[in-house]
C-alpha positions in Angstrom: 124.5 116.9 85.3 122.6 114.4 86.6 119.5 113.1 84.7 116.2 112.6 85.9 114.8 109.5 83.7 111.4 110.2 85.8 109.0 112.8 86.5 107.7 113.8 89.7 104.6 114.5 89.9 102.3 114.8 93.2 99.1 114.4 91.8 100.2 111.3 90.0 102.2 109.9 93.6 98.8 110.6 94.8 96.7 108.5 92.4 99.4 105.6 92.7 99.7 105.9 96.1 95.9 105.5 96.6 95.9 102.1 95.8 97.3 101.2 99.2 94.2 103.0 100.6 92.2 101.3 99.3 93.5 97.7 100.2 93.6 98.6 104.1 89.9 99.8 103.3 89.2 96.5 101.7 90.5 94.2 104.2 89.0 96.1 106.8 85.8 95.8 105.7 85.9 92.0 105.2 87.3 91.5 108.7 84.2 93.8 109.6 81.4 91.9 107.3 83.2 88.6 109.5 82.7 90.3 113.0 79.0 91.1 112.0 78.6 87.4 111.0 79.9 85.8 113.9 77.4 88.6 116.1 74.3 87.5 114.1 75.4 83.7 115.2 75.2 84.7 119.1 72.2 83.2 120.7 71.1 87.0 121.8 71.4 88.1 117.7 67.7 86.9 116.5 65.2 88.7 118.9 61.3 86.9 119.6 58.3 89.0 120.2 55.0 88.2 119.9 51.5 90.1 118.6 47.9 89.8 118.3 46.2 89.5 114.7 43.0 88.5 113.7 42.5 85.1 112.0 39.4 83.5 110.5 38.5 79.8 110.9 37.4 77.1 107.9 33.3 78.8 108.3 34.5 82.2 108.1 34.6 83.1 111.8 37.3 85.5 113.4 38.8 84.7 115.8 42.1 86.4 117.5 45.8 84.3 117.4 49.0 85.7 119.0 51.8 85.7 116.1 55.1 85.1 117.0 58.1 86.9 114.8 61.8 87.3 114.7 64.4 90.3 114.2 67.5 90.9 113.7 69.1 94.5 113.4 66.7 95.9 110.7 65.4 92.3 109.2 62.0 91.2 110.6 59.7 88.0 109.1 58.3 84.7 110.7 61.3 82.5 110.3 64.3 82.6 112.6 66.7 81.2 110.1 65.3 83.6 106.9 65.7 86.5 109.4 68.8 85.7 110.1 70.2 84.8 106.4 68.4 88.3 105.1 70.5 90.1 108.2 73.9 88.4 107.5 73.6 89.3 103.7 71.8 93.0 104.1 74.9 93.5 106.2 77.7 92.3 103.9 76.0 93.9 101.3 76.2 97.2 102.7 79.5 97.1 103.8 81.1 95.9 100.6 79.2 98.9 98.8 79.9 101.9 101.4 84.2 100.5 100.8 83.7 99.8 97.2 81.9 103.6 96.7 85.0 104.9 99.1 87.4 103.8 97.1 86.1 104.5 93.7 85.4 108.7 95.0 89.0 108.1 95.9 90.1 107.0 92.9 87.9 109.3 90.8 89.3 112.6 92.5 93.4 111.2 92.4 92.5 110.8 88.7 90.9 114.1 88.1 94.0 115.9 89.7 96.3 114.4 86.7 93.8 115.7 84.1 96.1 118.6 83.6 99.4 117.0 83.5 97.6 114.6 81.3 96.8 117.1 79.1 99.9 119.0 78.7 102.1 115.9 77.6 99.6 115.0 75.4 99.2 118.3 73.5 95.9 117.4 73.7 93.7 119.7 72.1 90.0 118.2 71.5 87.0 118.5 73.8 86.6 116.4 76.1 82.7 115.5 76.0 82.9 112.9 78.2 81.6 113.5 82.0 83.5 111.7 84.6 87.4 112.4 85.1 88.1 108.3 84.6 86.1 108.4 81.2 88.5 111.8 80.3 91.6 110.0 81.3 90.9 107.3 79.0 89.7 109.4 76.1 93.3 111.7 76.7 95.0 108.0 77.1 93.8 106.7 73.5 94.0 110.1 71.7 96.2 112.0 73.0 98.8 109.2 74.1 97.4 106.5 71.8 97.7 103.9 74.4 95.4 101.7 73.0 96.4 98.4 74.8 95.2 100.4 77.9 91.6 98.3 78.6 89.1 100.8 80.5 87.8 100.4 83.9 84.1 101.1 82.3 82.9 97.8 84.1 83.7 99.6 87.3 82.1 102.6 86.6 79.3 100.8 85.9 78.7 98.5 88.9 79.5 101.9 91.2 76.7 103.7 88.9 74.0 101.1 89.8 74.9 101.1 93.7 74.9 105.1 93.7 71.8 105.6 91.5 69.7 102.8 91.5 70.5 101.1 95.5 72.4 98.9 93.6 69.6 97.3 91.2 70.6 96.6 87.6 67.1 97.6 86.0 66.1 94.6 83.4 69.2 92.8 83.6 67.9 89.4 83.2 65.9 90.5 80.1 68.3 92.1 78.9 70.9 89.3 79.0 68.4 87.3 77.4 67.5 89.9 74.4 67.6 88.4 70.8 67.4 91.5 69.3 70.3 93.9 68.9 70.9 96.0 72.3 71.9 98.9 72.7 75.0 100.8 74.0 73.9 101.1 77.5 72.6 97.3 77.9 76.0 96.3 76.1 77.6 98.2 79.0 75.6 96.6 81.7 75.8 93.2 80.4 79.3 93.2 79.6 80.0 95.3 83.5 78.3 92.0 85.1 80.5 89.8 83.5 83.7 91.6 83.4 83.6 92.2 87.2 84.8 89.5 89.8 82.8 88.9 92.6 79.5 89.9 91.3 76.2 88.4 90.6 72.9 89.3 89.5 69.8 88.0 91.7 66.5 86.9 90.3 65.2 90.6 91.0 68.1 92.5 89.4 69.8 93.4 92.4 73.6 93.1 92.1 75.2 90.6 95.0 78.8 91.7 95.6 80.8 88.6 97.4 84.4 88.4 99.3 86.4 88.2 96.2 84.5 91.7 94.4 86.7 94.4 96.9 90.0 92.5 96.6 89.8 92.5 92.2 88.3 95.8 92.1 91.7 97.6 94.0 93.4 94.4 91.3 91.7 96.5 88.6 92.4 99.9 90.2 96.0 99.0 91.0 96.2 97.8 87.1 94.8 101.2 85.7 97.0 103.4 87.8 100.3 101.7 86.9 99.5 101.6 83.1 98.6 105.4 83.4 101.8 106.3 85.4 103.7 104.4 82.7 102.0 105.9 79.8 102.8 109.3 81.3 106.5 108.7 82.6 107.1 107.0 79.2 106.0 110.3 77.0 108.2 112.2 79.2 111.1 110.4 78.5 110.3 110.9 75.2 109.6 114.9 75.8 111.9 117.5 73.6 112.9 119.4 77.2 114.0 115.6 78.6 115.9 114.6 75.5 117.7 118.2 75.9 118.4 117.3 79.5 120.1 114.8 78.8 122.6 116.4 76.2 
């Protein structure tokens, strides 16, 4: 008889096999951020118009002045090259986070399909309090499989939190990473999020800045998380009663 020293599994084939996914996604979307850059250097890019506003001289006296501004896509101000930076970041921006928030409601439901499997090898019996199917892997992963070694992908979960709920502002941050006093879970969480993840910055208002290397480390992460899963899982089969029987 021959033995099977793996298990198939479709929903974890699936999960694994949605790291590949994601890395077209993520190369796509650079090679799209690069296209939108080179546009926005065309001479046609930065559009001039011009408007009538009322201006007062040194005694006090109004007087009207024609106003010349600059846009580019949805980015308007005074200053040709600020309206152009503001357009070439807003644009990079926005396509890093629509991949990025792709790929993690990819990975999110691959992982919630092996909850069950999970769950079974495990003889997992506890509740799972825990909301999101990545937080309940991990929980079933420690307990139930007492992979401990595994480390989280709670930085991720994070940084996809602030982009979906808050337009991608980190609320505080700066004081926060500056707090003497003790902080507490959540700002450990944030602070530790921002540091853990490549490619990611905080600007002076809070909002997160995501650059070319942030896409490419978070399928590295990703990619990571999946395989340790897989081999947590294909490990306690081997170890199963029913696989050890097989193989008599």
């Amino acid at each position: 008889m021959a033995i099977l020293d793996f298990m198939f599994s479709v929903k974890l084939f699936e999960l694994t096999s949605s790291i590949s996914i994601m890395k077209m996604l993520a190369e796509q979307a650079e090679k799209n951020v690069q296209l939108a850059v080179n546009a926005a250097d065309e001479s046609d890019a930065v559009k001039e118009g011009d408007f009538e506003e009322e201006a007062y001289d040194e005694s006090g006296e109004s007087y009207p002045r024609t106003r010349t501004y600059y846009s580019c896509g949805s980015c308007v101000g005074y200053d040709y090259d600020e309206v152009k930076l503001e357009y070439k970041s807003l644009i990079a921006d926005l396509t890093r986070r629509s991949a990025y928030l792709t790929m993690f409601g990819l990975f999110e439901h691959r992982i919630s399909g092996c909850l069950d499997l999970m769950i079974r090898l495990a003889s997992f019996s506890d509740e799972l309090k825990c909301k999101g199917p990545i937080e309940k892997a991990h929980t079933i992963l420690k307990k139930g499989f007492d992979a401990r070694d595994i480390d989280d992908i709670d930085h991720l979960t994070m940084i996809r939190n602030i982009m979906t709920h808050n337009d991608g502002i980190a609320t505080d941050y700066h004081k926060t990473f500056c707090k003497k006093e003790k902080k507490t879970e959540f700002e450990k969480r944030l602070v530790k999020a921002i540091e853990r993840t490549e490619g990611v910055e905080v600007n002076p208002f809070n909002g997160i800045i995501v650059d070319e290397r942030f896409l490419r480390c978070a399928v590295a992460e990703f990619n990571r998380y999946a395989t340790a899963l897989e081999q947590t899982i294909q490990s306690r089969h081997r170890q199963s009663p029913s696989h050890q029987l097989s193989s008599l």
